[in-house]
C-alpha positions as CSV (number, residue, x, y, z in Angstrom):
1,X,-203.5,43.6,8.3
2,X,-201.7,47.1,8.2
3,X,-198.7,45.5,6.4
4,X,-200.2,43.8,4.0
5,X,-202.4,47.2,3.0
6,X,-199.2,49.1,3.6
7,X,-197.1,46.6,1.0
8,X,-200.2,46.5,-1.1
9,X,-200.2,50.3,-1.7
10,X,-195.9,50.5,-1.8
11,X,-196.6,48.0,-4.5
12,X,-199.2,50.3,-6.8
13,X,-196.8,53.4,-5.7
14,X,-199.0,54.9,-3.3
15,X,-197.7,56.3,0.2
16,X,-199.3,58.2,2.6
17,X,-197.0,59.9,5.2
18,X,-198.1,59.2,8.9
19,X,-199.5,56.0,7.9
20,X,-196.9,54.4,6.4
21,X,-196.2,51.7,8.7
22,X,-193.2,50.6,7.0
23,X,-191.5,53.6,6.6
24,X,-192.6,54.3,10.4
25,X,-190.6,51.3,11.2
26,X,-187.3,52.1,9.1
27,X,-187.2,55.4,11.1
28,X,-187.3,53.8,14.6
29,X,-184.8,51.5,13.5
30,X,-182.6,54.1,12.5
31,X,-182.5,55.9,15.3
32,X,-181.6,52.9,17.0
33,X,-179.1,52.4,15.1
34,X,-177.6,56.0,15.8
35,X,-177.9,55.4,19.7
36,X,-176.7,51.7,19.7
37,X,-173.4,52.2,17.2
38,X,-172.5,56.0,18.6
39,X,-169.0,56.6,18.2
40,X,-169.1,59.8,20.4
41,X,-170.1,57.9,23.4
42,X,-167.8,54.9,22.8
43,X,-165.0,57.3,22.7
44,X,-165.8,59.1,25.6
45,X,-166.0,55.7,27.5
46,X,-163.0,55.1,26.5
47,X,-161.5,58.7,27.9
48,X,-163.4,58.6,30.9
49,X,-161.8,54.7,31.6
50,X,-158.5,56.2,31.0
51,X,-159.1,58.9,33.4
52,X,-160.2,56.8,36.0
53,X,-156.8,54.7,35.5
54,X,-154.5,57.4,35.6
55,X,-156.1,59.0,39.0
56,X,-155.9,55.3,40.3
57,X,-159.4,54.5,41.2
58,X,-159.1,51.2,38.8
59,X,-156.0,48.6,38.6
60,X,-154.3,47.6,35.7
61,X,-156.5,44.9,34.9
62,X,-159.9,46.4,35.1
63,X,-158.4,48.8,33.4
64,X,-156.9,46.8,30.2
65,X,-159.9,44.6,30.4
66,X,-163.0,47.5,29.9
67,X,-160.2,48.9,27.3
68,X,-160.3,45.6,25.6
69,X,-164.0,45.6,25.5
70,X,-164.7,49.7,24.4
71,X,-162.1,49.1,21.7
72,X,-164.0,45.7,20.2
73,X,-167.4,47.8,20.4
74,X,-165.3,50.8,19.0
75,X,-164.2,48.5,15.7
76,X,-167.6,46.8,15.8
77,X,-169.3,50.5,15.5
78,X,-167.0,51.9,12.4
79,X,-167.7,48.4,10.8
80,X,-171.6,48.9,11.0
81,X,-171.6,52.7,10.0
82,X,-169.1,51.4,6.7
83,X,-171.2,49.3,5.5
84,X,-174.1,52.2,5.9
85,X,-176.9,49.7,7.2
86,X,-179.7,52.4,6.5
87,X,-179.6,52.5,2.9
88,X,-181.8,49.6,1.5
89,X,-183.1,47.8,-1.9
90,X,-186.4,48.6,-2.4
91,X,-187.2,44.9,-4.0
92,X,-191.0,45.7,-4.6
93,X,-189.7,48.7,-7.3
């Protein structure tokens, strides 16, 4: 019921902050997009598995193989922050 009132209103330009279901949902979504596609922490995944190679505490193949992975997640995370998946059409406008 709430989105169709919420969708309703968007549609006669009305928006009341707090309420605004929809908008309430683009913002949780967007922060999950920060935390899921953080290059920060991919990159200091990445530093802390080369770390732990170089002071031997993982072999040559765990080591290439989490490499592998952090750099796919890496590519995968510049690809979704290019293509700047926050900014939407606003198709009732």
């Amino acid at each position: 019921m709430f989105l169709l009132d919420d969708i309703l209103l968007k549609m006669l330009g009305i928006s009341i902050p707090g309420l605004d279901l929809i908008s309430n949902i683009e913002i949780i979504r967007d922060f999950a997009y920060r935390e899921l596609y953080n290059l920060d922490k991919i990159k200091n995944k990445i530093k802390e598995n080369q770390m732990l190679y170089e002071f031997d505490e993982l072999s040559t193949e765990e080591y290439e193989e989490k490499r592998t992975e952090l750099m796919k997640q890496l590519k995968f995370a510049e690809r979704v922050l290019e293509t700047n998946l926050n900014v939407r059409t606003d198709i009732l406008s």
